[in-house]
N, CA, C and O of each residue as an XYZ file, in Angstrom:
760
protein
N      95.592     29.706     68.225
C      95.429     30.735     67.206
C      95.780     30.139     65.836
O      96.689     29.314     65.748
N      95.020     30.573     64.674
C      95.074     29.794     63.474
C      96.408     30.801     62.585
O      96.259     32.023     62.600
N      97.275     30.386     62.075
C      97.704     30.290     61.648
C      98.096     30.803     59.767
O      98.233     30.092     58.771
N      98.169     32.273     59.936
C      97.706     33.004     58.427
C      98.565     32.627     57.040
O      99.634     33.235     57.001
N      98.395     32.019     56.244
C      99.329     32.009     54.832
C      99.920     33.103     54.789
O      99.357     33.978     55.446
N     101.231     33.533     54.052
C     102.099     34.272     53.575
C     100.941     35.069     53.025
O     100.600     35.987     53.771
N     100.169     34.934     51.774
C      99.524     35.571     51.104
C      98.482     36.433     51.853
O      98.274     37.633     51.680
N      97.879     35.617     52.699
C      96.658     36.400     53.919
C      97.575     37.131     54.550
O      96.920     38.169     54.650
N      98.521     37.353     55.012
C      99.211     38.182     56.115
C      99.536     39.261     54.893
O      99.085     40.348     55.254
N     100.044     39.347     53.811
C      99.985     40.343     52.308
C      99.586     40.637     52.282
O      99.953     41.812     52.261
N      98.177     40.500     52.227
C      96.631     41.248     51.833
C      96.235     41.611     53.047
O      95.289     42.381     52.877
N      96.436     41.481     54.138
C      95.992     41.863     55.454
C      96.542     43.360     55.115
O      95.834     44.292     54.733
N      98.460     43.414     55.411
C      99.490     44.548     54.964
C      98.992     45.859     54.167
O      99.128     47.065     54.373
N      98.425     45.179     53.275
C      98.757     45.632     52.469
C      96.799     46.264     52.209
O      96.132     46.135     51.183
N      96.441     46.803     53.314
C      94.940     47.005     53.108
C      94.766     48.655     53.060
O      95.348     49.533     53.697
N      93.827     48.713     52.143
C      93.480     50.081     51.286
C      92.649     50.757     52.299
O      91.962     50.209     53.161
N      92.825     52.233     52.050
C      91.630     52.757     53.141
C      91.121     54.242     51.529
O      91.997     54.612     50.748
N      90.146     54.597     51.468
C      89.575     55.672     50.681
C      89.258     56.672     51.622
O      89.094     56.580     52.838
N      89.183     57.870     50.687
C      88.262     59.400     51.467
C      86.928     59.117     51.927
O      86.213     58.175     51.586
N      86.715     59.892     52.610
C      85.253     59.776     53.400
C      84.982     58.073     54.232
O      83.926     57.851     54.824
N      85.670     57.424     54.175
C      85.991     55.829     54.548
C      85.954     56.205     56.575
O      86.626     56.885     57.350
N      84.910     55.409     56.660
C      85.018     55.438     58.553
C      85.794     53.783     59.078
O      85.693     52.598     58.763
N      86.710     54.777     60.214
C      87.491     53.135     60.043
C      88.037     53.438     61.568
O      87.783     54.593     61.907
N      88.689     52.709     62.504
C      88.294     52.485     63.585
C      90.115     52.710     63.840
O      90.757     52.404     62.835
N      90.911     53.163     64.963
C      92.437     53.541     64.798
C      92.284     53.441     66.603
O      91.179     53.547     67.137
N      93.422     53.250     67.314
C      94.066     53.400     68.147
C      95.006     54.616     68.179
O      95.798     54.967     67.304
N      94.749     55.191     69.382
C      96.254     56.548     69.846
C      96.816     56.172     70.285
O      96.586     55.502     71.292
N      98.149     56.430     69.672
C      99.471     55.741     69.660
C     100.162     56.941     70.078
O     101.207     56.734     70.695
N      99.621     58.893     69.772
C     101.025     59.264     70.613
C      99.806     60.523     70.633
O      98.908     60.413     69.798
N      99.783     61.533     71.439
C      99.149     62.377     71.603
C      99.787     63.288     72.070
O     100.335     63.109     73.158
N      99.938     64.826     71.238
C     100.207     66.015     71.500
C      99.137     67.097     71.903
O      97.974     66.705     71.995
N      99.444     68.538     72.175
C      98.452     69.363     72.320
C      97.535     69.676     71.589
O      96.380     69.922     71.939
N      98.164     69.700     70.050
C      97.564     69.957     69.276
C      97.094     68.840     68.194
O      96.041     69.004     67.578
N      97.671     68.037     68.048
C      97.225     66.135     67.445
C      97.358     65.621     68.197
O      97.792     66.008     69.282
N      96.840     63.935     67.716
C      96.932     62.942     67.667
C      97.361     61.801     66.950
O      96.657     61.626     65.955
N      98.199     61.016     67.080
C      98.534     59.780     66.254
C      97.604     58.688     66.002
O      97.117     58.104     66.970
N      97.357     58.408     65.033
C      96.834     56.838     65.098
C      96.672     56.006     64.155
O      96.193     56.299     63.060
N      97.258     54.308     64.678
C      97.466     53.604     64.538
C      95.959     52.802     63.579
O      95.197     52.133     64.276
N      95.778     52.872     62.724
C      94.475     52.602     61.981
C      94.528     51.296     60.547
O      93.835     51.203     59.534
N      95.608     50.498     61.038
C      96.149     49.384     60.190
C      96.952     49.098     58.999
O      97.184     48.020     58.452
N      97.428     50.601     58.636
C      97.486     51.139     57.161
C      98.807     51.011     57.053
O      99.341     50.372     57.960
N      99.817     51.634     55.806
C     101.102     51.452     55.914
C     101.591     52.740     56.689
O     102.786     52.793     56.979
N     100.817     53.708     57.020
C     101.255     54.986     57.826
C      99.935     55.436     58.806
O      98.785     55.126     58.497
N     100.108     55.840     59.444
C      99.716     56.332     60.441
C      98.631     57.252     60.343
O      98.424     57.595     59.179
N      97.643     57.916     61.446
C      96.369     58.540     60.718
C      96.951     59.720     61.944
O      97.340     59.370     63.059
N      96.914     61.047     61.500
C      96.907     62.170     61.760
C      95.871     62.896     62.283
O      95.391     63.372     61.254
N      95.026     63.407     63.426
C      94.470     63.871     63.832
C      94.399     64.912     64.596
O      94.559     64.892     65.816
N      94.079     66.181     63.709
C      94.627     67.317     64.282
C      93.844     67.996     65.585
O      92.958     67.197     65.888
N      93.807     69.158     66.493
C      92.990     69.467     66.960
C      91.905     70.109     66.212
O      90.866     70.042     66.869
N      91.710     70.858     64.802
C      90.954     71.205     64.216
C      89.428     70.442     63.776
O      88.264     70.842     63.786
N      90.020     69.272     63.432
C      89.329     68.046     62.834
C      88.763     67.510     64.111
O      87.928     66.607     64.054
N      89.161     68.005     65.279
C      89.060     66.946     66.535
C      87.701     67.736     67.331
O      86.755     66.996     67.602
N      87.594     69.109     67.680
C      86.680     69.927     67.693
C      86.399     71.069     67.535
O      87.356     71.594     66.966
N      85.255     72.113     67.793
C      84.939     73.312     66.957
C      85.587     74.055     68.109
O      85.560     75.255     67.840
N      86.123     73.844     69.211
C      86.327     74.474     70.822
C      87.493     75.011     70.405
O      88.222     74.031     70.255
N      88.136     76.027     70.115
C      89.309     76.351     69.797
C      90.551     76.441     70.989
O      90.339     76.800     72.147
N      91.775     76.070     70.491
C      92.653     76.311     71.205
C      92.600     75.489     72.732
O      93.047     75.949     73.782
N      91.628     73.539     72.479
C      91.718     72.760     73.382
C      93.183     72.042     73.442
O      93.873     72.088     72.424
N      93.571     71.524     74.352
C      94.701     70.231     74.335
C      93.959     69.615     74.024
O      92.756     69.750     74.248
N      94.529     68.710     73.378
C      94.173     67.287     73.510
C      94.526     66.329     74.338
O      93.774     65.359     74.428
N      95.475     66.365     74.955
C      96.603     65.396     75.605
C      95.226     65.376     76.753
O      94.859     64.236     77.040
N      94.701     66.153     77.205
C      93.088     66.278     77.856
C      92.126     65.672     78.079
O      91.496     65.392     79.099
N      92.012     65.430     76.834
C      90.603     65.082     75.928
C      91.184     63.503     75.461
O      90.287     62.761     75.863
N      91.926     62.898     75.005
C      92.443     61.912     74.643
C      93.608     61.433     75.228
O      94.561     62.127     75.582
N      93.504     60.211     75.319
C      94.960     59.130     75.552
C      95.042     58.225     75.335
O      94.083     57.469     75.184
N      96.496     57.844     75.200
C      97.589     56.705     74.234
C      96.507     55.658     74.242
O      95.596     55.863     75.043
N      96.445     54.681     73.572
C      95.535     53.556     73.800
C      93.928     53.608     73.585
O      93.162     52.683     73.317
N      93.760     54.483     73.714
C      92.204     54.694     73.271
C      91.969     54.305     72.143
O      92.696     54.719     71.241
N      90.926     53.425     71.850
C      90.158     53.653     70.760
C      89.480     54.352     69.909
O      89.788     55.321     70.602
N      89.011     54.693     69.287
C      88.029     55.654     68.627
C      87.956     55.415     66.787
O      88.735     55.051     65.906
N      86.570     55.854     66.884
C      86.019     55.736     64.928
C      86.366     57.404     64.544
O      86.027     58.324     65.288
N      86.956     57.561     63.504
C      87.056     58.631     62.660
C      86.817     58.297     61.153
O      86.736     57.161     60.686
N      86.712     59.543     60.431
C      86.626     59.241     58.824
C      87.897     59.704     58.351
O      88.578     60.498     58.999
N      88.292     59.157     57.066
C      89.384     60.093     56.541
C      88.947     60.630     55.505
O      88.088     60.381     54.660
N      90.244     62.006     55.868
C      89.655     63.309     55.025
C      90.534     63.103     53.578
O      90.080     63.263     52.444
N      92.093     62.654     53.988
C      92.945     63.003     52.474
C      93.916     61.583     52.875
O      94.811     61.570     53.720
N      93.519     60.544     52.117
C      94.572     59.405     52.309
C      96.130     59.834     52.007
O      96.946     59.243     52.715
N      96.612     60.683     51.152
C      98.138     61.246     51.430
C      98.067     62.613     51.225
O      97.397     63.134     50.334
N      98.791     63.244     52.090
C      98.434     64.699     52.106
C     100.254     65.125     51.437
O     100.594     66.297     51.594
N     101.030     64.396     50.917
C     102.224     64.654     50.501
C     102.890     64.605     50.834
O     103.955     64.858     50.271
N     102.771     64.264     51.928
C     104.119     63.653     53.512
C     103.543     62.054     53.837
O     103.645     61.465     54.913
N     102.963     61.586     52.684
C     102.840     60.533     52.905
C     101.526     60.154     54.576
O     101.028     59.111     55.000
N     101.486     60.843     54.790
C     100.254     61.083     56.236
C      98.812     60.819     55.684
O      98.325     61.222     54.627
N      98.261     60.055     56.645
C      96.490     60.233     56.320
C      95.782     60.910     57.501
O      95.592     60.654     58.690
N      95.458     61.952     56.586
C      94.613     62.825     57.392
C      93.201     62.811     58.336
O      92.275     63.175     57.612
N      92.908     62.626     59.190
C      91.530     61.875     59.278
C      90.851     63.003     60.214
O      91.500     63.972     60.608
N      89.308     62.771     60.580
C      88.632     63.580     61.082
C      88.007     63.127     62.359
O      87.809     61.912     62.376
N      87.688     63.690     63.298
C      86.700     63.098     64.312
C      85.361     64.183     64.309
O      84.223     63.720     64.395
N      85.555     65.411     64.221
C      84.748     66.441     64.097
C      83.188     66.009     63.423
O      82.038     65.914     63.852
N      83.962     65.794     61.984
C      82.647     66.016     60.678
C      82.011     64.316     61.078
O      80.791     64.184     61.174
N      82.901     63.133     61.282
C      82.029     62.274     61.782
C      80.979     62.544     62.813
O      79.860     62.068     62.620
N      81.207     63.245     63.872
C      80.689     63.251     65.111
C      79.701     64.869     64.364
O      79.094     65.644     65.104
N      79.754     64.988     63.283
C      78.561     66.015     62.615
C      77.434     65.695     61.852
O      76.285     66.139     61.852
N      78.336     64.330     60.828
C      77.119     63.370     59.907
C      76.454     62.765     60.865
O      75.250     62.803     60.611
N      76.734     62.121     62.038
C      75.735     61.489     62.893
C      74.612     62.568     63.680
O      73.405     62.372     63.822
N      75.307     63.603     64.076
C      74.527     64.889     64.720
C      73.340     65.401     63.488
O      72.138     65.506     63.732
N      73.841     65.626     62.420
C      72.924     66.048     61.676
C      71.430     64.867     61.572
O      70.272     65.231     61.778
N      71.889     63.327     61.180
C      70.899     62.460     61.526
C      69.958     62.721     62.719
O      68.731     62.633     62.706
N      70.818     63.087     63.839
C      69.806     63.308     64.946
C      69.265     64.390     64.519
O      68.045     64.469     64.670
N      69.622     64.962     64.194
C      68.682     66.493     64.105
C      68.115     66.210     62.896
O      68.005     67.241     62.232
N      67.751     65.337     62.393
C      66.616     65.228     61.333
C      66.043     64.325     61.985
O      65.037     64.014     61.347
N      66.120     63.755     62.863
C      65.128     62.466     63.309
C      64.372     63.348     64.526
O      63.329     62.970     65.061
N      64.981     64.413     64.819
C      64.154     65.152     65.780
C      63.215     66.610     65.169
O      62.347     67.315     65.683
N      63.826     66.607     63.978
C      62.924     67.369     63.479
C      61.683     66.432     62.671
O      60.527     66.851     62.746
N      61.880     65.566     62.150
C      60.551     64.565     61.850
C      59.559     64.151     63.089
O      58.360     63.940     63.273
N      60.623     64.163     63.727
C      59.546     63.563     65.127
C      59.187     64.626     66.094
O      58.909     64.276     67.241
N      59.158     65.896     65.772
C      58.954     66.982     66.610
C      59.484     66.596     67.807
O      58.640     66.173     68.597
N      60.891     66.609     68.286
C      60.890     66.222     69.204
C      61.616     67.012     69.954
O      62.724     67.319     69.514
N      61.223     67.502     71.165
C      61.881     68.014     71.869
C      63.583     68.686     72.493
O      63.675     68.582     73.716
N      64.658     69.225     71.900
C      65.933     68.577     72.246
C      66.644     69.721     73.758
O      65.995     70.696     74.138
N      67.793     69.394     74.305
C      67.887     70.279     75.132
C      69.717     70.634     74.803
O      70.563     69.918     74.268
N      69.799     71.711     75.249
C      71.176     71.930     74.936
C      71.560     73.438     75.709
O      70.800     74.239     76.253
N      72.838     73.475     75.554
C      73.721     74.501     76.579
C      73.492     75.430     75.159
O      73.422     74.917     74.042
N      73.395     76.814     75.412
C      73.723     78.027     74.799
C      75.311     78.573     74.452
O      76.035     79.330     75.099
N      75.503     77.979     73.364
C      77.109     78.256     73.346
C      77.697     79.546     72.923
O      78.922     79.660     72.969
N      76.592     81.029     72.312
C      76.649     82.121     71.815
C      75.326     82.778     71.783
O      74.325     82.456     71.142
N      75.524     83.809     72.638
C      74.522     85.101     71.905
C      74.827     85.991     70.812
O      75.726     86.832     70.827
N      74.171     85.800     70.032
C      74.390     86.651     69.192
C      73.380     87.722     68.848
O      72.215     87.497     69.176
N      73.674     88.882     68.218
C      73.109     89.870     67.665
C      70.927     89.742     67.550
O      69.947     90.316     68.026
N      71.240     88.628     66.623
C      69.536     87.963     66.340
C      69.345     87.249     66.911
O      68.136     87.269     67.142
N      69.964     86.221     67.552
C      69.516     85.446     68.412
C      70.115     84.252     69.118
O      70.897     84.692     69.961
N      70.092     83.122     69.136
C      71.113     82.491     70.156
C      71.701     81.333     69.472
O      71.008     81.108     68.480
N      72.730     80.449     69.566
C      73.488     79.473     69.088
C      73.756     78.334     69.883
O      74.632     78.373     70.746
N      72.972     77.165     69.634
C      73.539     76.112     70.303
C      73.871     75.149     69.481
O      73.424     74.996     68.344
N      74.957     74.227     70.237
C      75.712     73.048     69.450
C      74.576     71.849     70.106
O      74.008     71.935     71.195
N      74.479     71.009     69.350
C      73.782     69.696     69.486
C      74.650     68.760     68.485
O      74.847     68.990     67.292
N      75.168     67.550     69.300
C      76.052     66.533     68.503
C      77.236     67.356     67.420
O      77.562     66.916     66.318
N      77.561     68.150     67.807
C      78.318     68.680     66.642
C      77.762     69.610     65.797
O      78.419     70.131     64.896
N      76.191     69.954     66.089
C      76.213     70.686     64.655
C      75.408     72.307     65.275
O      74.640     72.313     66.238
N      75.641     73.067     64.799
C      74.903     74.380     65.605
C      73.854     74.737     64.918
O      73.702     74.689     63.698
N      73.025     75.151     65.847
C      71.459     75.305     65.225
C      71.168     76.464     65.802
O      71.530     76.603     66.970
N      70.303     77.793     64.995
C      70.819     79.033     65.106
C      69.125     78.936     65.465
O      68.276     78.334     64.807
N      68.865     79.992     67.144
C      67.141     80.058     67.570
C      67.368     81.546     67.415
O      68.103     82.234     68.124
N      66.741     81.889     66.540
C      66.134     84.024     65.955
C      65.321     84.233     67.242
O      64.517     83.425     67.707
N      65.648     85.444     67.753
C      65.437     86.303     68.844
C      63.760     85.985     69.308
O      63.172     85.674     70.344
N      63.334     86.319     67.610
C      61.789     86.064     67.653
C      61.014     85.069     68.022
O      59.786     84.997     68.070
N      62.260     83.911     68.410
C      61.767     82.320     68.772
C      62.026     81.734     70.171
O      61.805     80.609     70.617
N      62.549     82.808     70.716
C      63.500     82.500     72.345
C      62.299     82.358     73.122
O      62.129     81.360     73.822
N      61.160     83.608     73.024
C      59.992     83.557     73.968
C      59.086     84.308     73.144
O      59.083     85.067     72.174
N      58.263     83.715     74.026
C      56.680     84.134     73.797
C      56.532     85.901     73.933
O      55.589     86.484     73.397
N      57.607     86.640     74.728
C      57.580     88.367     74.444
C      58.910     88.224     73.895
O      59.640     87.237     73.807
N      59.095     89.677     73.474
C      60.156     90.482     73.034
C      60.755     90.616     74.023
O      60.402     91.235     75.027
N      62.392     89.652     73.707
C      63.282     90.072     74.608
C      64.881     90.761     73.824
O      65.594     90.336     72.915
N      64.964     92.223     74.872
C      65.945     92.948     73.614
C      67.045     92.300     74.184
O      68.003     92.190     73.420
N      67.204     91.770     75.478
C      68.846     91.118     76.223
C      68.685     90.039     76.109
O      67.637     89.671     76.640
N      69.282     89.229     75.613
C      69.448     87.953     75.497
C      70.516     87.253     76.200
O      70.542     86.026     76.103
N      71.625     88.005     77.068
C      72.310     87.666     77.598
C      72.444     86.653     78.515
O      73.223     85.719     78.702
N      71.350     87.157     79.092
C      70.490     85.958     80.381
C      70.908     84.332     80.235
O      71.336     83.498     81.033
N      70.511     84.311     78.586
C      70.883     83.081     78.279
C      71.931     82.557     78.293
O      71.881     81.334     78.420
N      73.221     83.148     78.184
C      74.436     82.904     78.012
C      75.288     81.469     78.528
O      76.179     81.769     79.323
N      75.208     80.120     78.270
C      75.508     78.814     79.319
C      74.479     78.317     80.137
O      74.652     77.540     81.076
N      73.386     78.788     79.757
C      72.446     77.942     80.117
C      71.683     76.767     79.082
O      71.693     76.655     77.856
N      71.121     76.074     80.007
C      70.584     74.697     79.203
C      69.141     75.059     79.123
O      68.290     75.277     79.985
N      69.125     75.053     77.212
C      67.543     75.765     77.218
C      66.590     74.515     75.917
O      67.070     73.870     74.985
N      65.686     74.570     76.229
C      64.972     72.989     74.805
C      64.079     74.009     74.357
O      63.621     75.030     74.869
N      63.954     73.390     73.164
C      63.838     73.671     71.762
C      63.239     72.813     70.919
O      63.285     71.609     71.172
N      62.506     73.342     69.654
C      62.454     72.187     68.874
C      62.753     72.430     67.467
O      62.874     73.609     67.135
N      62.883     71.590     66.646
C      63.510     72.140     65.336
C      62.663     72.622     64.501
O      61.645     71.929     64.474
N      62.638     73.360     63.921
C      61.667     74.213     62.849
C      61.687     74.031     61.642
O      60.747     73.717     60.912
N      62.967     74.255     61.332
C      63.290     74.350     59.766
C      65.270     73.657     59.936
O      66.252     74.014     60.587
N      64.989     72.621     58.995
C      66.270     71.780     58.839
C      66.201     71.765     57.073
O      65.235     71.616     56.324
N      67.582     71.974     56.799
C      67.857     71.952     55.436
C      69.610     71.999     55.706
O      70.303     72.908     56.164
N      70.006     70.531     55.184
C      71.280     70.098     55.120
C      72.152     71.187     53.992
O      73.060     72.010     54.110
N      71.239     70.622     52.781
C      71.755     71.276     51.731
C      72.735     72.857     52.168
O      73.906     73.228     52.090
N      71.650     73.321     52.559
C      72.340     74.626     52.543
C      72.760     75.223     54.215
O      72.927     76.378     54.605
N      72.841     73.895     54.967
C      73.587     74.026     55.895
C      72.846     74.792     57.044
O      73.496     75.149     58.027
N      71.446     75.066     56.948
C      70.517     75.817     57.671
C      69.442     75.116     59.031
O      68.351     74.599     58.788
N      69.836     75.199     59.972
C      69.000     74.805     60.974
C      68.361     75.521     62.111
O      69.052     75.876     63.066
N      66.861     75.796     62.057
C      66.735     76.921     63.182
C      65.730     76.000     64.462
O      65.109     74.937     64.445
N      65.942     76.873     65.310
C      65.467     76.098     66.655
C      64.455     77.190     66.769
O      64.432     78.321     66.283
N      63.460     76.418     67.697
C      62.371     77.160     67.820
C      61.891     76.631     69.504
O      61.317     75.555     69.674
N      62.241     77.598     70.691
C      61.390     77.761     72.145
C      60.294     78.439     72.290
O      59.735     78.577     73.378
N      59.786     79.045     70.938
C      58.430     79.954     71.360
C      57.622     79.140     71.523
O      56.876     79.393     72.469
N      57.310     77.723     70.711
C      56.071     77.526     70.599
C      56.096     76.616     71.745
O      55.011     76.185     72.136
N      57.569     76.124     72.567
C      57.460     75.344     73.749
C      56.950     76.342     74.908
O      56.364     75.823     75.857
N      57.070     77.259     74.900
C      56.575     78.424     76.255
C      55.535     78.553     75.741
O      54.838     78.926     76.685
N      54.709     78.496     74.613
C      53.318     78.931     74.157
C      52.374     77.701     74.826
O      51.704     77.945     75.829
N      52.369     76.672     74.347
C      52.315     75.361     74.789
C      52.072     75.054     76.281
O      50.990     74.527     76.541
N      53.003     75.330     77.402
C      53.037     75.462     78.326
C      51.714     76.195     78.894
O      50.783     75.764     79.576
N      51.966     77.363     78.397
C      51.334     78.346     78.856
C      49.457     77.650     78.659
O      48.761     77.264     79.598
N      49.074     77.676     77.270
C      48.045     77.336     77.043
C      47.218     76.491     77.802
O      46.007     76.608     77.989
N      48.707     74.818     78.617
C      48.428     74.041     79.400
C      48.066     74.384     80.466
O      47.036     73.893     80.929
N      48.909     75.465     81.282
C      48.420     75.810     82.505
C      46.913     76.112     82.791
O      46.117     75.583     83.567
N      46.780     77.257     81.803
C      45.931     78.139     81.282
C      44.306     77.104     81.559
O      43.408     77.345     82.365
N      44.395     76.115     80.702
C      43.343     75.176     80.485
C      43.249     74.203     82.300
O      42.318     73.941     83.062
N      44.659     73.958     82.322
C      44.809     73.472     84.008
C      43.726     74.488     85.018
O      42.804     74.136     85.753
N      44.258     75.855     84.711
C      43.456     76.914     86.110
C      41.853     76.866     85.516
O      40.960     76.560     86.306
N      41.627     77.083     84.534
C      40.278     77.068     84.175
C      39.476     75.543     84.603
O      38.453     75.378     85.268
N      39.977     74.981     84.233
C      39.179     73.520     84.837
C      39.261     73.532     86.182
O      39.300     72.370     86.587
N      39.310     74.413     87.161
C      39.634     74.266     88.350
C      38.085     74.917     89.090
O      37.957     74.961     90.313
């Protein structure tokens, strides 16, 4: 092993991290509700369960352990206790959102668990980010219960994506329309 100057082992020490900065940390102690980690700095990176996912009221001690690796961003290099705050959430959202623009350019198909019915229509998470399908888009008829759906794994494709304002809608009508048309053309050629 080579052998670092006084000065290189200084500047190693003594290395800067910024906001929004993705940087790579070890868990060093894990509670229910955080995580510790070890991310090269002069203090330690803080990882709460909030920042960690949208699932409320998970352990972590669960979901994570001592020694693990993992990439996060940081949110507030000192939060006034001298702590750096960091995120796993909104990382694991900027990459989700990429996918969901690379699948809305590419019309592409996606599949996902139903994580809420709601009122208008249904809610699923994909990579982190939730993409809201209007009642009017579930199927090809009018359906007034939507319950049915509730934890099931249903595909979709994206319709309308707009980061800016945080808007993403999913669209299954035109995949059951589609279908249908196929069959349709299938029995007739018969």
């Amino acid at each position: 092993m080579s052998e670092l100057t006084f000065e290189q082992m200084l500047e190693e020490s003594l290395k800067t991290i910024h906001t929004g900065e993705v940087i790579e940390g070890t868990v060093i102690d894990v509670k229910p509700d955080e995580a510790i980690l070890n991310i090269g700095y002069k203090s330690d990176g803080i990882l709460t369960r909030n920042e960690y996912t949208n699932e409320p009221n998970v352990d972590l001690t669960t979901l994570v352990n001592v020694g693990d690796k993992m990439e996060v961003k940081v949110l507030k290099v000192n939060d006034g206790e001298g702590q750096v705050l960091l995120t796993y959430k909104r990382l694991a959202a900027d990459r989700g959102n990429k996918r969901i623009e690379e699948a809305f350019n590419n019309k592409e198909v996606l599949t996902a668990k139903v994580a809420q019915v709601l009122d208008g229509g249904l809610s699923v998470v994909v990579d982190e980010v939730r993409i809201f399908i209007p009642a009017s888009l579930v199927s090809d008829v009018y359906e007034k219960d939507l319950s049915k759906y509730a934890g099931q794994e249903i595909e979709f494709v994206i319709s309308e994506y707009n980061p800016k304002r945080r808007r993403y809608i999913g669209d299954r009508k035109q995949l059951i329309v589609a279908k249908k048309l196929e069959m349709q053309k299938e029995l007739f050629e018969k």
